[in-house]
Each structure stands twice: as C-alpha cells, then as structure tokens.
C-alpha positions as CSV (number, residue, x, y, z in Angstrom):
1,X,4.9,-24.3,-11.4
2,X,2.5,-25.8,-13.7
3,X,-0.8,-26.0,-11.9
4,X,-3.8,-24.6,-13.7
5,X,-6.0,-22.2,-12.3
6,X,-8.8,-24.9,-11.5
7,X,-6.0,-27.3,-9.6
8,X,-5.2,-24.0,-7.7
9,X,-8.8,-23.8,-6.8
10,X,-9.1,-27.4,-5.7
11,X,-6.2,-27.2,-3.5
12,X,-6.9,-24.2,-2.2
13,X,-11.0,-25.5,-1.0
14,X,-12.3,-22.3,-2.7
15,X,-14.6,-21.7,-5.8
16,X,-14.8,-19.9,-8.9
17,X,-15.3,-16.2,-8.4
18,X,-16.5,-14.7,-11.0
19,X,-12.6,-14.2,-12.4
20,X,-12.5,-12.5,-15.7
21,X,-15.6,-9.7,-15.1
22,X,-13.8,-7.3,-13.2
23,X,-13.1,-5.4,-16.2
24,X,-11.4,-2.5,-14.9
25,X,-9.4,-0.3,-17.5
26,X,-5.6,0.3,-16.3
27,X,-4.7,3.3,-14.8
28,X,-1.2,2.9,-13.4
29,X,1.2,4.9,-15.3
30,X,3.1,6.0,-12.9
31,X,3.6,3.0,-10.6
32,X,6.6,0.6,-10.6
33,X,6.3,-1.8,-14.1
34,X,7.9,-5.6,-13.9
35,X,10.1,-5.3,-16.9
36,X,8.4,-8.7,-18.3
37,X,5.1,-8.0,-18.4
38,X,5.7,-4.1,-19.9
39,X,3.5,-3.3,-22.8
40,X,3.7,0.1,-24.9
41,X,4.2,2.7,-22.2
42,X,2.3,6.2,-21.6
43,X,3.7,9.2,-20.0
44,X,4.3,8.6,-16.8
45,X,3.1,11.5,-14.0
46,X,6.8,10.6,-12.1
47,X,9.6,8.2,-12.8
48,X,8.6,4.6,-13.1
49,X,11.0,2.6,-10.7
50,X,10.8,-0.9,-13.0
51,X,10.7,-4.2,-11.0
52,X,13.3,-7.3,-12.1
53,X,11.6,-9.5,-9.6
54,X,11.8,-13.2,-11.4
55,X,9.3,-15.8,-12.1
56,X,7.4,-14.0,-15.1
57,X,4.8,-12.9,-12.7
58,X,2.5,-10.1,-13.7
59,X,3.7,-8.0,-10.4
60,X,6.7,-7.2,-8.5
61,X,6.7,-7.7,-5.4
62,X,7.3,-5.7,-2.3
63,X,7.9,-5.7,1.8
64,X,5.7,-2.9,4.0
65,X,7.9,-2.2,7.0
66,X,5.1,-2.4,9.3
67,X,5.1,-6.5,8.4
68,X,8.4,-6.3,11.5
69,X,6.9,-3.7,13.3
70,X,7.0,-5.5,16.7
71,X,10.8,-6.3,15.6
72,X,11.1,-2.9,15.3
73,X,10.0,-1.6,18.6
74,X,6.3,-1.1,18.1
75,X,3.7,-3.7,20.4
76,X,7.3,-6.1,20.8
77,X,11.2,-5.3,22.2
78,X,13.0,-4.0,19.6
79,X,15.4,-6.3,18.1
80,X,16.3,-3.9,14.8
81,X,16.8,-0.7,13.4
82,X,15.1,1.0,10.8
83,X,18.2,1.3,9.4
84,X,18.9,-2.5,8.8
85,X,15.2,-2.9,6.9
86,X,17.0,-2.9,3.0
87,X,19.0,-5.6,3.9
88,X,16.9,-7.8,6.1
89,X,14.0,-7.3,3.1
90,X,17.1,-8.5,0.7
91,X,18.8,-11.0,2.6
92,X,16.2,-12.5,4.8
93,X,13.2,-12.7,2.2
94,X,14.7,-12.3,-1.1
95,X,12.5,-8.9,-1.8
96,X,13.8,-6.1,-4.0
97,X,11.5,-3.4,-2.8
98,X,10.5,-1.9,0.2
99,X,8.1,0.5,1.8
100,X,8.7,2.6,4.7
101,X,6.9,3.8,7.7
102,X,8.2,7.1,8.8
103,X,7.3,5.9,12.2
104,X,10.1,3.9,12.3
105,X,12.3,7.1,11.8
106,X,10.0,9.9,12.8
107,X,12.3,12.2,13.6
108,X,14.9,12.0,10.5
109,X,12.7,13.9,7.6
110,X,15.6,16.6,7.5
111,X,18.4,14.7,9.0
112,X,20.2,14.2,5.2
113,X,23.2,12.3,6.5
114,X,20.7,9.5,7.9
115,X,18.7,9.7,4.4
116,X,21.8,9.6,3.1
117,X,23.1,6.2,5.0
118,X,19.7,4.9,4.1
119,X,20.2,5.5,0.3
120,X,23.4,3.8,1.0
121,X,21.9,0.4,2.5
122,X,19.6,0.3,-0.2
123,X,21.8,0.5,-3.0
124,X,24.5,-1.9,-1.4
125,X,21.8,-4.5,-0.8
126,X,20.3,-4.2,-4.3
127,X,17.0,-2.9,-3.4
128,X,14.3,-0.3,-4.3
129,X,12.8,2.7,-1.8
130,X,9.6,2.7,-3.2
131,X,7.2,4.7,-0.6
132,X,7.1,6.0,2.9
133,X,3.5,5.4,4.8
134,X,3.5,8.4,6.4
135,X,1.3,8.4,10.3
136,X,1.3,11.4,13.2
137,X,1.2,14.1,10.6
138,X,-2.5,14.8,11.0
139,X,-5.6,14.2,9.1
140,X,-5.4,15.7,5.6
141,X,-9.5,15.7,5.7
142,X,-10.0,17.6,9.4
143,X,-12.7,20.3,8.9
144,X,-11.3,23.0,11.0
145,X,-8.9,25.1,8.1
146,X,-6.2,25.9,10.3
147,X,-6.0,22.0,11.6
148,X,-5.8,20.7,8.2
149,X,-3.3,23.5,6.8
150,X,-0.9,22.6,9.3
151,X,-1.6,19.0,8.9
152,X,-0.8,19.5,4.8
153,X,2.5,21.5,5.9
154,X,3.8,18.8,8.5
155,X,3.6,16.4,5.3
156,X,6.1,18.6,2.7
157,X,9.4,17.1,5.3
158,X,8.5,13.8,3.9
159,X,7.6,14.5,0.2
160,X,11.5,16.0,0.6
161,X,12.6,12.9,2.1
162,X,10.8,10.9,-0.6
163,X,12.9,12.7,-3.2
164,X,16.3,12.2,-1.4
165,X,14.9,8.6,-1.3
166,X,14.1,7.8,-4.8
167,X,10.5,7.1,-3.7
168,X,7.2,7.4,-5.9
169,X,4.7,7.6,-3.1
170,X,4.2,9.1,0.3
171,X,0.9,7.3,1.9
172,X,-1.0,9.8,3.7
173,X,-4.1,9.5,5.6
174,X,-7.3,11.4,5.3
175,X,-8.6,11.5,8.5
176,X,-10.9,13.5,10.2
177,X,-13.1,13.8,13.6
178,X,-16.1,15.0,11.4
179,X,-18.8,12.6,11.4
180,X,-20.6,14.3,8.2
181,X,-19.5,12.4,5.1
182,X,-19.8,15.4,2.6
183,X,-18.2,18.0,4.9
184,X,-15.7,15.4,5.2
185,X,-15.0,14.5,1.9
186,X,-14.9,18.6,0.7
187,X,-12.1,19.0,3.1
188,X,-9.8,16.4,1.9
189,X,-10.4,17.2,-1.5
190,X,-8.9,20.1,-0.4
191,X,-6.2,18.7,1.8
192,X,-4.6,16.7,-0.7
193,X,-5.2,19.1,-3.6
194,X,-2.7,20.8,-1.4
195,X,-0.2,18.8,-0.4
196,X,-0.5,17.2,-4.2
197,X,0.6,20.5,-5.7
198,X,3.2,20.9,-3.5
199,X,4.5,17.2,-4.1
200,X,3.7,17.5,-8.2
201,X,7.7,19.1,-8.8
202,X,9.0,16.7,-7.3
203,X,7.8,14.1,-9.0
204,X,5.8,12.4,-6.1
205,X,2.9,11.0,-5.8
206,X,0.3,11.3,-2.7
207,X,-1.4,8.2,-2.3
208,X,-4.6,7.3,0.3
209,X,-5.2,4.2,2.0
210,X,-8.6,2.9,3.1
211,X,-7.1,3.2,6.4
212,X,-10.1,3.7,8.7
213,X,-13.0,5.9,9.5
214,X,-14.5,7.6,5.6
215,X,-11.3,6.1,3.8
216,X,-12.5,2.5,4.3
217,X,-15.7,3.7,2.4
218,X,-14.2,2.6,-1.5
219,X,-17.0,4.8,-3.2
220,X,-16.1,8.0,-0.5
221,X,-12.8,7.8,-1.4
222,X,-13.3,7.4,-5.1
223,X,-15.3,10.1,-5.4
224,X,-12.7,12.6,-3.7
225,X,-10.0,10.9,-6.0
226,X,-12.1,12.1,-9.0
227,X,-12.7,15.8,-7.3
228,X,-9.2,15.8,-6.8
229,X,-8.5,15.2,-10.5
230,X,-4.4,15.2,-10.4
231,X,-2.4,13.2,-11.5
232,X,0.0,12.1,-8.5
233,X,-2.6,11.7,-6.4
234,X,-3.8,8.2,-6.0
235,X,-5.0,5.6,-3.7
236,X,-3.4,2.6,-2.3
237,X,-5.4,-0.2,-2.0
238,X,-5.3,-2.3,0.8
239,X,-6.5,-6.0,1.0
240,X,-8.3,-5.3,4.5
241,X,-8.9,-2.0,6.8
242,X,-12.3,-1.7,5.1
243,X,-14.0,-1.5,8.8
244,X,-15.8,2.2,8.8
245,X,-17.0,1.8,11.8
246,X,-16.4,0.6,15.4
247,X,-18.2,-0.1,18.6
248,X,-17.4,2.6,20.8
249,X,-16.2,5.0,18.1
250,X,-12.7,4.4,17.4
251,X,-10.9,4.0,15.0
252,X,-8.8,0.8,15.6
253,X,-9.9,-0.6,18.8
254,X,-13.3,-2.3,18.9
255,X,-15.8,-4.6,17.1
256,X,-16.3,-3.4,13.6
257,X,-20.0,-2.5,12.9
258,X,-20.0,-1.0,9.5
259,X,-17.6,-2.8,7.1
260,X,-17.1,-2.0,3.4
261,X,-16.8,-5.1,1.0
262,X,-13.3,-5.8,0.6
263,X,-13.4,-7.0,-3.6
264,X,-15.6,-4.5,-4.0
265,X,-14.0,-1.8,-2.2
266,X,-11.0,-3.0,-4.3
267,X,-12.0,-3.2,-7.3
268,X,-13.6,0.3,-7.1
269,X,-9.9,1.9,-5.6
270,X,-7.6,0.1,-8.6
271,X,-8.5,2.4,-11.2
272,X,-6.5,5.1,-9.2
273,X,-4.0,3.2,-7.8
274,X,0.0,3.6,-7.5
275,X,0.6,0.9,-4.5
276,X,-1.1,-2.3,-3.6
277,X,-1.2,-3.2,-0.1
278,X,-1.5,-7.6,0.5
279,X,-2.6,-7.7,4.1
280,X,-3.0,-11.2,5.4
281,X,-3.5,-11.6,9.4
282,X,-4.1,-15.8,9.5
283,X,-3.1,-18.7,7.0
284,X,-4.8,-22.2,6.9
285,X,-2.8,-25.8,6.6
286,X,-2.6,-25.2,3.0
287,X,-1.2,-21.7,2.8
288,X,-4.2,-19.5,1.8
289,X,-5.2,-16.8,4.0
290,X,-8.5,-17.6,5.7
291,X,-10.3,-13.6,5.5
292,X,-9.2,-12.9,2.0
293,X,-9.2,-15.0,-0.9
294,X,-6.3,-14.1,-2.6
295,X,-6.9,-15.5,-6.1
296,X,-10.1,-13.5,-6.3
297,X,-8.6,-10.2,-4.9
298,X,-5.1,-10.6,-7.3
299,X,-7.9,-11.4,-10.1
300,X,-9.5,-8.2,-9.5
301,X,-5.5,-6.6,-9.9
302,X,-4.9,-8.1,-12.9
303,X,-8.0,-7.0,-14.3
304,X,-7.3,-3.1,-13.5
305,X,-4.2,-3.6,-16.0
306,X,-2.1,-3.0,-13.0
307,X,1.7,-3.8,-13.0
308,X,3.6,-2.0,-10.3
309,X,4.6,-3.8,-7.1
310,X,2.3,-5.8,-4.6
311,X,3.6,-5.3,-1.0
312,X,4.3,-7.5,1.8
313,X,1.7,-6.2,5.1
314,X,1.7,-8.8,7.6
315,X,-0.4,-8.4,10.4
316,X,-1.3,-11.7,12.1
317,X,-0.2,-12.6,15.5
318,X,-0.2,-16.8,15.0
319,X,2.8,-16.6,12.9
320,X,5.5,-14.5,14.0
321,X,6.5,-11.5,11.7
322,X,9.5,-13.7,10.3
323,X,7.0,-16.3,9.2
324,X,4.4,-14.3,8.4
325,X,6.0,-12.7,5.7
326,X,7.9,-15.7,4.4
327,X,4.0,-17.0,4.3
328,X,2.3,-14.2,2.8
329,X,5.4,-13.9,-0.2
330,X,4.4,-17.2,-0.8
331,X,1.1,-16.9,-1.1
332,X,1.4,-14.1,-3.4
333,X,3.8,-16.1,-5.5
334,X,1.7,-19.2,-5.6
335,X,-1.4,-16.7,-6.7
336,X,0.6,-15.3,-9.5
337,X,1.7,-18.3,-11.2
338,X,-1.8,-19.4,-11.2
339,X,-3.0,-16.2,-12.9
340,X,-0.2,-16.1,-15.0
C-alpha cells in the first residue's frame, strides 16, 4: 500500500494529531523485536522472542485469547478448547503470536503434560507463546500483608508455566479494595517487587495492565513502576480500560465516572512497556475504530521506540469475535503502513 499518511487521514474522516511530539525515548529491550525494523540491540532483561511477521511494518503483531473468549466458554457456548488457540490464531487469522489467558486453562499451571501438548500445538502450527494474562490470583496491591503475600505466592505456578511455555510476560493485576491511592500504591510496589524477584531467574517479566480501579490511573501506575525499579517488571498498555471509576463502585459493571485519558495514559505507560494491548470494541463503514483513533495511539507507539508485538483484544459485541479480529488486524495493518 502506497497511501500517504495525509490520504490515510482523509479516508479515515479524522485530523492531524499532533503526530511526531510524542517524543518518548525507547525502553523495550526486552520485548519481542520484528526482525526488519531491529537496530543495534542492548542487553536484554530476558530472551527477546523476534517477530518475522511480513509487510515491513514497525511491529509484529499478535492475538489476545480473550478476543474468542465467548468461543471459548466465557459470556457464549463454548465452541473451542484452549487447546486449539495456536492453530486457529495460525490458520484462521494468519497471526504468529499469541497471548494467553490462564482462565481459559486455570487449572493446568502444574499439569506439565498439558503444557507440554500446548508447546506442541504451538510449534506444529508455527507460532509464538508470548504471555499469559494472568486473573483470579488476587490483587498484587491489597493492603492487608497476609492477603497480598498469598496473592504474590498463587502467581509463582504461572511464572513456572511461563518458562515451560517460552513466554516473556505474565500480566498480573494490581488490584486492591483500598480506596487510598498512596496506601495503595506502597503495597503494590511491594507486591510486585515480590513476585518480580521471584520471576527475575527465570527470565520473566511481570507486566501491569491499566486494568481497572488505581491501574487505569497512567501517572499511579508509573509512579509504582519507577518505585519498583526492576527490570522485568513492566506495564502493558492497553488501548482502553482507562475507566478508574464506576457508578456504584465496581469495577467493571457500571457507568464510568472518572476516566483517565487514553493517549495520554498511553503515552505516559510506553516507556515501561513489554506488551501492547490494541482494544477496539466498534468499527465504522470505513474500518477505523470509532473510540480510539488508531493512527494517533500507534503514533504515540512508534514514538516510544517500541518494536515488540501489538496484540489482537477484541471486545465489541456488533461484530462477532471471528470478524472482530479479522477487523481489528486490519486495522492495525492499514495503520502501520501508513506510519511506515
């Protein structure tokens, strides 16, 4: 594709964005590198898992598991296994990478045969394990020490099973029922301190999503990642979830009252990222998502002098999760040629 970045702006109804003054330094040594667009490498913190995906594009990109969760037995009748994910990521979509949600096989962390099977499926269908999102475990930022210690102990199955799996990352979530931002933020320092040492020897890194509640706050987070200081743990940002607030007080269910700008929010996480979430919920006629526009947000990617793989996160409920994805892959394609 040929198009210039002003014919992508035409046809996509949107305006210029301020592109070029996100000056973020990079910081993603340890992520997954596009063998095209490598440049003189640093030391990584872990393995670097490089991408071959084609089309000279400055990312790889990736499929997040919880794009077919409804195919998978979660809000929908289950119609897969997590067990047939590599191939229908391969097969179906053409993507070389995928990202798990232990969900999906919550009770497996120490089950090595299944690991084993799923190693298997990956390699025969040519793709890369790249991270398992990990939910249930507990919140890595709850005040109460006993609460969090076991909630940093319930985590070291899956760093294990990350190894077995040739994974980078585990995604963790730093929740808490604390409704005091610095108590808050001094317990998941400690919390993912932690669970980062413990994960450091095996070469994986603990990443954070802004995932609800404190996370969704960019500059909360930030300023644990810096407290935190190590150097395989990271965030993982994600296009949306930058609600911090609901009506009614929960976490996912409800009007959002208090939401964190999403290109700023961003922007601010990218300097400490290790995975990049794409969530995209509703297209228009022409193929952009309608809440996010994506040539500002990859913009503010590029920028951070990140290289590692984009994921796949489907959310929307219009297009079905087969479409969805097929839409959203697009998208990201489409984007990258334009900032290529």
């Amino acid at each position: 594709m040929k198009n210039s970045r002003r014919t992508f702006l035409k046809h996509s109804g949107q305006i210029t964005l301020g592109v070029g003054l996100f000056g973020l330094g990079a910081c993603a040594a340890d992520v997954n590198t596009p063998e095209a667009d490598k440049k003189e490498p640093t030391e990584p913190a872990v393995p670097v898992q490089e991408s071959t995906y084609p089309g000279g594009l400055f990312f790889g990109i990736s499929l997040a598991q919880w794009s077919l969760h409804k195919m998978l037995g979660r809000g929908g009748e289950k119609q897969m296994d997590n067990l047939d994910f590599a191939a229908k990521a391969r097969n179906e979509f053409g993507v070389e990478a995928i990202e798990y949600v232990n969900q999906f096989f919550e009770d497996k962390a120490k089950d090595m045969a299944y690991l084993k099977d799923m190693n298997q499926r990956a390699a025969d269908n040519g793709v890369k394990q790249l991270l398992i999102m990990i939910d249930g475990e507990g919140g890595l930022a709850e005040l109460d020490d006993k609460e969090r210690k076991e909630a940093v102990e319930n985590h070291y199955k899956w760093v294990d099973a990350a190894k077995f799996l040739g994974c980078h990352s585990i995604r963790v979530n730093a929740f808490t029922k604390s409704e005091d931002p610095e108590a808050a933020a001094k317990a998941a320092v400690d919390g993912l301190g932690k669970l980062s040492e413990y994960a450091k020897p095996a070469g994986i890194n603990v990443i954070v999503e802004n995932h609800g509640g404190f996370s969704s706050d960019a500059s909360w987070l930030t300023g644990v990642m810096s407290q935190v200081n190590m150097d395989n743990c990271g965030t993982l940002p994600d296009f949306g979830n930058f609600c911090i607030k609901r009506k009614g007080g929960k976490v996912w269910d409800g009007e959002c009252i208090d939401e964190y700008d999403r290109y700023k929010g961003v922007k601010e996480l990218m300097p400490f990222a290790k995975a990049v979430s794409a969530k995209t919920h509703d297209f228009n006629a022409e193929g952009y998502e309608i809440n996010t526009d994506y040539l500002r947000m990859m913009q503010i990617i590029k920028d951070a002098g990140y290289k590692g793989y984009v994921g796949i996160e489907y959310e929307g409920s219009t297009l079905g999760e087969v479409e969805g994805i097929k839409a959203t892959k697009a998208l990201l394609q489409k984007v990258g040629e334009a900032l290529r």
